[in-house]
Backbone as CSV, one residue per row, in Angstrom:
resi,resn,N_x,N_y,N_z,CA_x,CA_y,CA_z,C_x,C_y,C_z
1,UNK,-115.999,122.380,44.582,-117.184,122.204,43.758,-118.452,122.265,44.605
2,UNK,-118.202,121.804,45.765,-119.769,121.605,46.994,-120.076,122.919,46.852
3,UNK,-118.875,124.142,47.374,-119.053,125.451,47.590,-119.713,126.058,46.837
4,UNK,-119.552,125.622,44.958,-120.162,126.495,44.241,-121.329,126.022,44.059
5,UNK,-121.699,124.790,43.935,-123.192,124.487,43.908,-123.870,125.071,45.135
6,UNK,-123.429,125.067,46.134,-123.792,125.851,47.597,-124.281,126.897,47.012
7,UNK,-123.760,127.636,46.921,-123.780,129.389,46.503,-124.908,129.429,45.478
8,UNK,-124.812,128.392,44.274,-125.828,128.920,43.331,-127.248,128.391,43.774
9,UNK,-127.740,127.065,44.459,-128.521,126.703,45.512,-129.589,127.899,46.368
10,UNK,-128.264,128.418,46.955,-128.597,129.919,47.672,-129.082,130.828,47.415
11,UNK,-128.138,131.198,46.012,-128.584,132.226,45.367,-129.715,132.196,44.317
12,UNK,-130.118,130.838,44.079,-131.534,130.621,43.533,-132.829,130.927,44.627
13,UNK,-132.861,130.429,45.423,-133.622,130.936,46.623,-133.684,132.321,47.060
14,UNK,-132.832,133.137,47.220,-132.929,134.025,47.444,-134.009,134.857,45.848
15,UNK,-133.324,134.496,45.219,-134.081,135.462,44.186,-135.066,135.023,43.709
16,UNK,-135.823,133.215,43.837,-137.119,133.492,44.058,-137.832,133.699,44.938
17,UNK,-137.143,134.092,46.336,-137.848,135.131,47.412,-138.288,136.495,46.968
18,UNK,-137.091,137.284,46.087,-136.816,138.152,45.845,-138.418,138.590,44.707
19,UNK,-138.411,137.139,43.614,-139.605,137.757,42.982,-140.778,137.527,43.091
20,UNK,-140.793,136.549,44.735,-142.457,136.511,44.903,-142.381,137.595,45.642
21,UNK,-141.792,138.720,46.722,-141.911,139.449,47.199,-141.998,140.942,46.736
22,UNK,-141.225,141.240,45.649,-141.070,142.701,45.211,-142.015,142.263,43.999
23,UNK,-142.797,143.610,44.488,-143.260,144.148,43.009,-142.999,145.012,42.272
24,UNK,-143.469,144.723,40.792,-142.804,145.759,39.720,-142.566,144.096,38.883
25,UNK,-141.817,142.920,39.590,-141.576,141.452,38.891,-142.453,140.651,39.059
26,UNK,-142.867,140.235,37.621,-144.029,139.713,37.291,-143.536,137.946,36.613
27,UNK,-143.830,136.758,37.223,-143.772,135.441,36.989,-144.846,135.126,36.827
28,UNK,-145.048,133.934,35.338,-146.469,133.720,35.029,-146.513,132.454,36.306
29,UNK,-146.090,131.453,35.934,-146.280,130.425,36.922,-144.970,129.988,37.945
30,UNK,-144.983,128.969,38.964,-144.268,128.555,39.663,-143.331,128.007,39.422
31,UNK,-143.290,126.881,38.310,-142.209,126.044,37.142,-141.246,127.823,36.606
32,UNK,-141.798,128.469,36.137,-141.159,129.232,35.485,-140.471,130.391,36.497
33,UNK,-140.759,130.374,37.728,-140.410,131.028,38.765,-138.739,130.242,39.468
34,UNK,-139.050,128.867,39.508,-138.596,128.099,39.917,-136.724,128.300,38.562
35,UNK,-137.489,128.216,37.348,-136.198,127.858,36.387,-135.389,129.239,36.261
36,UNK,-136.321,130.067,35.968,-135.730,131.338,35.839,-134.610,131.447,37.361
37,UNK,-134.887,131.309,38.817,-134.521,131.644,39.580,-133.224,130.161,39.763
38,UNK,-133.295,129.486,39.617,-132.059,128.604,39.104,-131.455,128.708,37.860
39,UNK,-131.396,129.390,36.790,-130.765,130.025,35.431,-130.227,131.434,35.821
40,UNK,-130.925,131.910,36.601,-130.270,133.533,37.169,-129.108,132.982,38.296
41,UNK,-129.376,132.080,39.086,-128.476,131.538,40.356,-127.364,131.092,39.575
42,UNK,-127.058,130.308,38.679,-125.913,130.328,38.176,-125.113,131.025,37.138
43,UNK,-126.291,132.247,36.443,-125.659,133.424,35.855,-124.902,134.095,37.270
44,UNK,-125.447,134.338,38.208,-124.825,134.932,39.062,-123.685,134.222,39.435
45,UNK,-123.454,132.957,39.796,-122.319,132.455,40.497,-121.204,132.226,39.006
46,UNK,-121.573,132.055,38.041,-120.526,132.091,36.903,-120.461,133.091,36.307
47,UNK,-121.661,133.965,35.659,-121.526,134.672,34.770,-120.496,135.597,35.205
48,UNK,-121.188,136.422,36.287,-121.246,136.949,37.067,-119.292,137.360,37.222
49,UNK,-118.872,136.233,37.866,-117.361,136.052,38.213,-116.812,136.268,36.921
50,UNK,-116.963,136.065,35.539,-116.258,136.080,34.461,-116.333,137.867,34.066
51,UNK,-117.656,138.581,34.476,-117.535,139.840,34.021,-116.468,140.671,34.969
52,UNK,-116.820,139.899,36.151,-115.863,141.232,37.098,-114.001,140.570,36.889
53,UNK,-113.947,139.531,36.632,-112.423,139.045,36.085,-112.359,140.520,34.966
54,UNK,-112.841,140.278,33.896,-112.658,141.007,32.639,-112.791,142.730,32.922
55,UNK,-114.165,143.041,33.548,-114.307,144.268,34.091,-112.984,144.846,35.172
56,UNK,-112.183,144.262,35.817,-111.422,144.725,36.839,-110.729,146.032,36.577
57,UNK,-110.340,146.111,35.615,-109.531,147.803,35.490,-110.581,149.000,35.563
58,UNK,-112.188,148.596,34.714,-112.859,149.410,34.734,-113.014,149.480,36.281
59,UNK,-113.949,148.613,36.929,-113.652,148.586,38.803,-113.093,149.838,38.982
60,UNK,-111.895,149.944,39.044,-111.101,151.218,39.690,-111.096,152.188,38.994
61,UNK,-111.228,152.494,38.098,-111.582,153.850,37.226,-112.980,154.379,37.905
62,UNK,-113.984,153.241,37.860,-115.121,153.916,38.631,-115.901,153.852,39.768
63,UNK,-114.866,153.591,40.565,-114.593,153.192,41.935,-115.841,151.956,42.070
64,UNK,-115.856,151.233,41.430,-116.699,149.865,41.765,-118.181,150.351,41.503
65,UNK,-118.435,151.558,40.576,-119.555,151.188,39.755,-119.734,150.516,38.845
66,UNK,-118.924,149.950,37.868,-119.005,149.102,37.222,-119.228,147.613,37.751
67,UNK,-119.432,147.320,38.807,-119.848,146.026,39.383,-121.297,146.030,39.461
68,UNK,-121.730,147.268,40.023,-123.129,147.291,40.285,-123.837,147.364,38.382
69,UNK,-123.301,147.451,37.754,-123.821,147.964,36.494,-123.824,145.591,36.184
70,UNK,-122.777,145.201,36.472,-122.654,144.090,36.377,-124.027,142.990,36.319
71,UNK,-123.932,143.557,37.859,-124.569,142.800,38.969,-125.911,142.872,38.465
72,UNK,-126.240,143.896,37.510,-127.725,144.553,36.781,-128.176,143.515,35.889
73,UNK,-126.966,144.032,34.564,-127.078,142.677,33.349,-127.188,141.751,33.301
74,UNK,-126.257,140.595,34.173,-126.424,139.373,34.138,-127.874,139.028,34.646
75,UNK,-128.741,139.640,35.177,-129.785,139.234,35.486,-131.111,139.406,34.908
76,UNK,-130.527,140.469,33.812,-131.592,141.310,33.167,-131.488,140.542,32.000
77,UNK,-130.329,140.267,31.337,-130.047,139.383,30.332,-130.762,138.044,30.089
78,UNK,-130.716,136.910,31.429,-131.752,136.167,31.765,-132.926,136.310,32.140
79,UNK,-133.342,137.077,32.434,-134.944,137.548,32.389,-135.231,137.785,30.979
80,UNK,-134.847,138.152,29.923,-135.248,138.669,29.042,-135.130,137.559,28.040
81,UNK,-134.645,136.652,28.409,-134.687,135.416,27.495,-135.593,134.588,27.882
82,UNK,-136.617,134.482,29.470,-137.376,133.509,29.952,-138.722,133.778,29.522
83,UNK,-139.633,133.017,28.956,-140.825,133.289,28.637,-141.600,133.175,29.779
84,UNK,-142.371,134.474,29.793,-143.694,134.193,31.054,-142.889,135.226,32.158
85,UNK,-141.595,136.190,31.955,-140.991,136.654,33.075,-141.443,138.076,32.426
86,UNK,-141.862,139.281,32.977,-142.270,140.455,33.023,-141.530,141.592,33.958
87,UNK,-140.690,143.037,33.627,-140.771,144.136,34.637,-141.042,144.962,34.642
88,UNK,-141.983,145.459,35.313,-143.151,146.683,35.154,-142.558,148.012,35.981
89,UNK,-141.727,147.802,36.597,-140.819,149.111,37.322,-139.141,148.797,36.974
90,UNK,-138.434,150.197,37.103,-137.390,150.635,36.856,-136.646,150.004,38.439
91,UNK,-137.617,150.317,39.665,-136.638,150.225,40.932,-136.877,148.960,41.299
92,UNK,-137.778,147.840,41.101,-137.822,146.748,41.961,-136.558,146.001,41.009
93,UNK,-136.193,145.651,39.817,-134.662,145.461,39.860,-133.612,145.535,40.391
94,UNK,-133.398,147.338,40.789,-132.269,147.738,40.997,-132.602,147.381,42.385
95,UNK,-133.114,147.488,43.075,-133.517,146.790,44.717,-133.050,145.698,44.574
96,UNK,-134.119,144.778,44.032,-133.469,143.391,44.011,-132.086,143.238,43.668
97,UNK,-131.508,143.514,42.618,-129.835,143.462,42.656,-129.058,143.942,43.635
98,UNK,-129.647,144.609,44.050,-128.935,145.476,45.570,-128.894,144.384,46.171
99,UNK,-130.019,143.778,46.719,-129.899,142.524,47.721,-129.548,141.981,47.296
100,UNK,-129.179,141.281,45.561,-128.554,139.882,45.630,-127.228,140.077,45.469
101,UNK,-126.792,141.375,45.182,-125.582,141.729,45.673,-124.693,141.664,46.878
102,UNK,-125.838,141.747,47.866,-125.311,141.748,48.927,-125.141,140.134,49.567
103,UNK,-126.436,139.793,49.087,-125.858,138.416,49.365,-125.028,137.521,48.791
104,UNK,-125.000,137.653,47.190,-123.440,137.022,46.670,-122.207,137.340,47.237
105,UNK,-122.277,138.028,47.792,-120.794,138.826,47.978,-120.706,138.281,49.753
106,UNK,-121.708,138.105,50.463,-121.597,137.302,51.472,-121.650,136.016,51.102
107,UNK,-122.107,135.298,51.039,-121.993,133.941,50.193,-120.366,133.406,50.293
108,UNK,-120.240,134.774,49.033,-118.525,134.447,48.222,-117.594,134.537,49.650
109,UNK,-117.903,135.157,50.899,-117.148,135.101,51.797,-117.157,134.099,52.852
110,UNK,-118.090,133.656,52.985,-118.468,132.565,53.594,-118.280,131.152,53.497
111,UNK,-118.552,130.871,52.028,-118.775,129.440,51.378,-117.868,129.777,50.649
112,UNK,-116.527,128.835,50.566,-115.076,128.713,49.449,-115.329,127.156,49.561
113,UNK,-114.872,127.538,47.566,-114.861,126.478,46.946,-113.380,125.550,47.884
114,UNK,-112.784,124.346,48.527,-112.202,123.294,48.504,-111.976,122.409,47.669
């Protein structure tokens, strides 16, 4: 249980690094920077794990594009429900998911749940 609060901790930080730094993502205030990026941190550490359980056959049909398509939604899904959250470009997403891809997936190797 430490591990997964670890991870989503992490992965909240990272992605409000992610949206004070890239532009194209637009946060009205800091509170709402703050929730959104802890509501996305644990879409990622749960949602996240439940699509690629279910997704797994697709996985290999398209050689693990369907993860990255994953890795898209769950985040886009929660953005689009947060009031005051804005995206004005097509690539500072797919960037940003790139990186938080990369870092969930280090994370998930690093930090196990006990």
């Amino acid at each position: 249980m430490a591990g997964f609060l670890l991870r989503i901790i992490i992965n909240a930080v990272v992605l409000f690094l992610l949206v004070v730094e890239l532009p194209g993502i637009f946060v009205d205030t800091l509170g709402s920077t703050l929730l959104g990026a802890a509501i996305i941190g644990l879409a990622n550490a749960a949602i996240r794990t439940v699509f690629s359980m279910v997704s797994a056959p697709f996985d290999t049909v398209t050689l693990g594009g369907w993860t990255f398509i994953t890795n898209l939604l769950a985040p886009l899904m929660v953005i689009k429900t947060l009031p005051g959250c804005q995206i004005s470009s097509f690539f500072a997403p797919v960037f940003g998911v790139l990186l938080m891809t990369v870092c969930s997936y280090t994370l998930s190797k690093f930090i196990h749940d006990r």
